[in-house]
C-alpha positions in Angstrom: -90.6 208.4 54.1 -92.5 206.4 51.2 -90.7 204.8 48.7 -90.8 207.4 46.0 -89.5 209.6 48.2 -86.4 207.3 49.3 -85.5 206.5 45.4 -85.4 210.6 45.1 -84.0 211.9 47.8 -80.7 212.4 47.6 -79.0 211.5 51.3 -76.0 210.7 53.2 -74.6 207.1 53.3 -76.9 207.3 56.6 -79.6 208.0 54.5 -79.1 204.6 52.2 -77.7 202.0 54.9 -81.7 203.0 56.7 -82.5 202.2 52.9 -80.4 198.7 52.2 -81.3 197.8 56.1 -85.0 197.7 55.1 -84.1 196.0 52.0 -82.0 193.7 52.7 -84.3 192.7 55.9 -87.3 192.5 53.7 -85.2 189.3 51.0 -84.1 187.7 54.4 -88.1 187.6 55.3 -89.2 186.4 51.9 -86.4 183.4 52.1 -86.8 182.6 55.8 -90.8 181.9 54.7 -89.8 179.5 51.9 -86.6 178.4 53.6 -88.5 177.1 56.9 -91.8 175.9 55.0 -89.7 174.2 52.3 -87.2 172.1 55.3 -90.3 171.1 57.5 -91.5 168.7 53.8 -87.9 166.6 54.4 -90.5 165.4 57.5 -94.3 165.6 56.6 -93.6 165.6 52.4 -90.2 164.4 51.4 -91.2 164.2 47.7 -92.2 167.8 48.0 -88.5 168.4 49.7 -86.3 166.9 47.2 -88.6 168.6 44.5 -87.7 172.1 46.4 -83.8 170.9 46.3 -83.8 170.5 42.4 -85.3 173.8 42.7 -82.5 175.3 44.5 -79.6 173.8 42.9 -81.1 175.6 39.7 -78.7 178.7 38.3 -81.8 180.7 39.2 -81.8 180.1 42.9 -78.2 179.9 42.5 -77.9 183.7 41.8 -80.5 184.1 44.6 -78.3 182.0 47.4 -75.7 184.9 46.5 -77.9 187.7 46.5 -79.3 186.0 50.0 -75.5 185.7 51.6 -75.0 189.5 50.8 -78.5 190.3 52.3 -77.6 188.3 55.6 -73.9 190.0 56.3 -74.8 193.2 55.2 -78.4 193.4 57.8 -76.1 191.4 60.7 -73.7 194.3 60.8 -75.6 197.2 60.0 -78.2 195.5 63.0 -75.0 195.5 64.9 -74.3 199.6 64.4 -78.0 200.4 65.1 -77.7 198.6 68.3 -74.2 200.0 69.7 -76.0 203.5 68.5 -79.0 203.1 70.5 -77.6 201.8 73.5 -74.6 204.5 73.4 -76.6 207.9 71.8 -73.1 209.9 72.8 -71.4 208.3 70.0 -73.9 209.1 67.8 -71.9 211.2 66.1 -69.5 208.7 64.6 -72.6 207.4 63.0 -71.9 208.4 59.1 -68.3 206.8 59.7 -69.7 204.0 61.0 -72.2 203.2 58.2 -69.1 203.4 55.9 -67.1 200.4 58.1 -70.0 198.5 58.3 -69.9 198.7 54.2 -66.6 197.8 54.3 -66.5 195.0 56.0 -69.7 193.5 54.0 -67.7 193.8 51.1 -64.4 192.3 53.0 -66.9 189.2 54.9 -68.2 188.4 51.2 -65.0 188.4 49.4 -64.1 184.8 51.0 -67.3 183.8 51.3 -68.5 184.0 47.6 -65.1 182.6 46.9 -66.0 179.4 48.6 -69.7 179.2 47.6 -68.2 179.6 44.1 -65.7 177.2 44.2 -69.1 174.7 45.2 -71.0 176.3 42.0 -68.2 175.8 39.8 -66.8 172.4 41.2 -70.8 170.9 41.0 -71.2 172.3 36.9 -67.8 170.9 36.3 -69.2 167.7 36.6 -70.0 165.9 33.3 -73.8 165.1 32.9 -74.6 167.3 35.6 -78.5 167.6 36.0 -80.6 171.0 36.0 -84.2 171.4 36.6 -85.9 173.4 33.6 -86.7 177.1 34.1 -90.5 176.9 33.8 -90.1 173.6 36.7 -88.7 175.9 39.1 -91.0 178.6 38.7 -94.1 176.4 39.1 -92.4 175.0 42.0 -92.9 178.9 43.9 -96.6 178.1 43.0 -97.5 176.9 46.7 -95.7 179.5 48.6 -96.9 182.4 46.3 -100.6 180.8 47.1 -100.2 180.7 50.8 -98.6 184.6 51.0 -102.0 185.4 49.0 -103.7 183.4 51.4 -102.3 185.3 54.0 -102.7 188.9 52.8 -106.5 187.6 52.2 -106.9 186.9 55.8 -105.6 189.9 57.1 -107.1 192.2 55.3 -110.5 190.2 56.3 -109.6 190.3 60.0 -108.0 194.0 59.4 -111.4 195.1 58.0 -113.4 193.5 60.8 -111.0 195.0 63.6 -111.3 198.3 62.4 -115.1 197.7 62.4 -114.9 196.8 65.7 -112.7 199.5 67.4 -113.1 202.5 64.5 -110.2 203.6 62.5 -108.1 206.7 63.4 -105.3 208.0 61.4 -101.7 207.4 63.6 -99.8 210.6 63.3 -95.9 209.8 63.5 -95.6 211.3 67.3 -98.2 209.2 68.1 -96.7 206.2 66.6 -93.0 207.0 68.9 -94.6 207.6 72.1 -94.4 203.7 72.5 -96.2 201.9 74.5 -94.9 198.9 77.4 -95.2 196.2 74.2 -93.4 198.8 71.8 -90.5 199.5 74.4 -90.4 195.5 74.8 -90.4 194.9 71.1 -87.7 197.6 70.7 -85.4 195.6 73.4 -86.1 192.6 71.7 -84.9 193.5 68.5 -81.4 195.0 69.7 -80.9 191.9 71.6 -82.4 189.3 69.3 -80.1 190.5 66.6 -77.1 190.2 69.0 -77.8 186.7 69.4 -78.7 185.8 65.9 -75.4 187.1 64.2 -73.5 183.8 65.8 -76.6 181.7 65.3 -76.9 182.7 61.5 -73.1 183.1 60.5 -72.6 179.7 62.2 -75.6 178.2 59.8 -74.3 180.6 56.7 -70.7 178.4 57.3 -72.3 175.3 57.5 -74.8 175.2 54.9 -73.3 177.6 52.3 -69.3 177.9 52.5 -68.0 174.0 53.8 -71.0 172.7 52.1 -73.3 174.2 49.4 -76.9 172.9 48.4 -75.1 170.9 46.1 -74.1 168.6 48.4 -77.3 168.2 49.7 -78.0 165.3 47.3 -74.6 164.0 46.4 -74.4 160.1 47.3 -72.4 159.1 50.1 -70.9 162.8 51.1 -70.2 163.6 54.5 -73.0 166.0 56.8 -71.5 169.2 57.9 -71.8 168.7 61.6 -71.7 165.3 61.9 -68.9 163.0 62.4 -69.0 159.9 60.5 -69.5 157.0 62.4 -69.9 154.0 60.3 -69.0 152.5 56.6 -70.8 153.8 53.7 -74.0 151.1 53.3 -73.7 148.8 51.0 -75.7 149.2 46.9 -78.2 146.3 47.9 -79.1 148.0 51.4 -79.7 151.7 49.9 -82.1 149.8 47.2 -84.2 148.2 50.4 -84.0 151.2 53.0 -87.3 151.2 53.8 -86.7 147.8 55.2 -83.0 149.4 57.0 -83.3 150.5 60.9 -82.3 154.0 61.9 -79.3 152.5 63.6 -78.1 151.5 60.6 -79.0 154.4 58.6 -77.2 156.9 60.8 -73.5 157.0 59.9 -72.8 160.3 59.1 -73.3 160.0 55.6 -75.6 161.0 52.7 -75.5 157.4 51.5 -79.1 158.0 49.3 -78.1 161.0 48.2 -81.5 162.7 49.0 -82.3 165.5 50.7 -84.4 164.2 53.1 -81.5 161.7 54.4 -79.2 164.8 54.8 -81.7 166.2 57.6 -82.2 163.5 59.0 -78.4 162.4 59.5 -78.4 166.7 60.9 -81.2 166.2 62.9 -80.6 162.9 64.8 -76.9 163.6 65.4 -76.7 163.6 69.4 -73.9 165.0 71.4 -74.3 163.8 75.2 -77.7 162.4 75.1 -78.8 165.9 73.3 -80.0 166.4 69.3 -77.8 169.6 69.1 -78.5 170.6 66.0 -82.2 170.6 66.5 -82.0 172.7 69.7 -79.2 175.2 67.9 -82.5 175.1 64.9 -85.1 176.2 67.4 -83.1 178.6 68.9 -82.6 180.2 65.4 -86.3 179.4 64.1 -87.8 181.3 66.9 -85.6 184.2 67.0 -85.0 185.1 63.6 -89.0 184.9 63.2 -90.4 186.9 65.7 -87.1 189.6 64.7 -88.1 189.0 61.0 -91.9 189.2 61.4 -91.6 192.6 64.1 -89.4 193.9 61.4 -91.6 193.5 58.5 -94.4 195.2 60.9 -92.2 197.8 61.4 -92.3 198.5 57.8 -95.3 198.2 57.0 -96.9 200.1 59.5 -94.7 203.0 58.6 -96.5 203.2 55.0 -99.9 202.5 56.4 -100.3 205.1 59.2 -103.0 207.0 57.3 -104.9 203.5 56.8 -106.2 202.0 59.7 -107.2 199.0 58.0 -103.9 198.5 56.1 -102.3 199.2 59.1 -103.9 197.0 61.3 -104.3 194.2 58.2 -100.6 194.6 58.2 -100.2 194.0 61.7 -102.5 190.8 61.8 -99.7 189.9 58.8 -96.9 189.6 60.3 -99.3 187.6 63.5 -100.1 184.7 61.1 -96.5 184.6 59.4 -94.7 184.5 62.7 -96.6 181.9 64.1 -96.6 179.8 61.2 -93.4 179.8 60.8 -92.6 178.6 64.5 -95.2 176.1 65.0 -94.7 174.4 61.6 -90.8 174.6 61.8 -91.1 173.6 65.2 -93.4 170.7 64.0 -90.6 169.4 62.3 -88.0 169.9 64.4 -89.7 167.7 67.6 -90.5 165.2 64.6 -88.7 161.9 64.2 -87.8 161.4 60.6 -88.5 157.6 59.2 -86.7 155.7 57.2 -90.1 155.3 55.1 -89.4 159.3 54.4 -86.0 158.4 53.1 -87.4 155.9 50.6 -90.2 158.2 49.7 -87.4 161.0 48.6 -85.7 158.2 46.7 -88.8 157.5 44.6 -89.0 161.8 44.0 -85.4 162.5 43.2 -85.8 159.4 40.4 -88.9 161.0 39.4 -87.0 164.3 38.8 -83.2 162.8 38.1 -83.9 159.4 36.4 -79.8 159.3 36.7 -79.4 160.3 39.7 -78.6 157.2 41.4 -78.4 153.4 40.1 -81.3 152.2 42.7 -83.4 155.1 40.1 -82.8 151.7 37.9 -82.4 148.8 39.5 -83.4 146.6 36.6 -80.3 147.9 34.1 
């Protein structure tokens, strides 16, 4: 069904949860790109990082962290129906009711939880003097990721073109396309179970990141980590003005005691429970599954609007390749990357660049 087609055809509530599901799976992709490209800087480019932060703690991105939230719930549980569905075809019939619960309890999961990631919003503007990063400084900030998704459709439609060269282009008829090969079968397994294991994975990060703490918090000076227990006394003015010079041992208390970004990841990161970095293995675990489930998904979608292209089709396929892999091998970069104390100091000098208030060591002179 093309898009014109969906916006005038007038279906069921099945009809509009296959709609939102695409939807809603398609914002989840988009943010997953900038989310995962923008957290591996608070290791290669923490000036970059703390520049994204500012970004995010902008009423623009605000709006778009709630719009995100609803995306996330609402694509978890309609995930979940499909799945029961396909594994249990004889209750297929329950399927129009079932659309309407999993409406329902969207709307009754978001209540609470745009409650508490409001009460963060409202709590952080409350404060007086509270710093936000100019509209057209937030938009220029996209400018990198927008040039590397051009980038991307570029080289797939180079390496689309030259594959279709190569083998000849056929027109995929929609039978065709559901017979299914070995890889397809796999692929469809993978994305019932993948999505079972991602609902704890993501709702457990959702919790963390957006409802006890916000992006707010991110760069608030001397807050606790969500996660991490504190284990030592806030540091003191002098050493947070020399912490290029401060050993990770000392660094590592549990608290944001910069008030950068970059220091908030690494306190996550290098937290270890029993010898092990648990947050950086529950990370991977996340990385890799939600972006081989978000990459197969998008290449679901678009090869259902290219069949009659081959070189679209196959352009799209090489897509989702590039974006996939990118995404784990430079998440997982960072990840298996030990963050420096030199990073820290290098997001201090950024966030004064961008907040020259943000922090007496911004002015150590006054």
């Amino acid at each position: 069904m093309t898009v014109r087609e969906t916006m005038r055809y007038r279906g069921s509530i099945g009809q509009w949860s296959w709609v939102l599901h695409r939807i809603t799976g398609l914002g989840v992709v988009l943010f997953l790109v900038i989310h995962v490209i923008d957290t591996s800087w608070a290791i290669f480019y923490p000036a970059l990082y703390e520049e994204a932060i500012a970004s995010y703690q902008s009423p623009l991105f605000t709006i778009g962290e709630f719009a995100l939230v609803a995306c996330v719930i609402y694509h978890a549980f309609n995930g979940l129906r499909i799945s029961i569905f396909d594994f249990r075809p004889d209750l297929w019939k329950y399927q129009q009711r079932a659309a309407w619960y999993v409406l329902g309890a969207s709307i009754v999961v978001l209540v609470p939880v745009f409650l508490g990631m409001g009460s963060h919003v409202i709590e952080h503007y409350s404060e007086e003097g509270v710093f936000v990063q100019g509209i057209g400084d937030v938009i220029a900030g996209q400018a990198p990721f927008i040039a590397g998704m051009v980038a991307a459709v570029i080289a797939a439609l180079i390496i689309g073109g030259i594959w279709n060269a190569v083998v000849g282009g056929e027109e995929v008829t929609v039978s065709a396309k559901h017979q299914g090969s070995k890889l397809e079968r796999f692929w469809w397994s993978f994305m019932r179970v993948s999505g079972l294991l991602i609902i704890p994975l993501v709702f457990g990060h959702l919790a963390l990141a957006h409802i006890i703490q916000g992006v707010f918090d991110l760069t608030l000076m001397g807050a606790t980590v969500a996660g991490v227990p504190v284990t030592g006394t806030a540091l003191s003015p002098g050493v947070v003005s020399d912490i290029a010079n401060t050993s990770l041992a000392t660094i590592l208390n549990g608290l944001n005691d910069t008030g950068t970004a970059t220091e908030y990841v690494l306190e996550r990161w290098s937290f270890l429970l029993g010898g092990m970095a648990i947050w950086r293995v529950y990370d991977i675990l996340l990385l890799v599954l939600v972006s081989l489930h978000g990459f197969n998904g998008l290449r679901y979608v678009l090869t259902d609007y290219t069949m009659k292209y081959p070189v679209l089709r196959r352009a799209s396929i090489v897509l989702t390749i590039i974006g996939g892999i990118t995404l784990v091998v430079v998440g997982g970069s960072a990840l298996l990357t030990t963050v420096e104390a030199d990073a820290i100091h290098t997001a201090q000098e950024s966030i004064c660049e961008i907040n020259p208030v943000h922090a007496d060591y911004c002015n150590p002179g006054e």
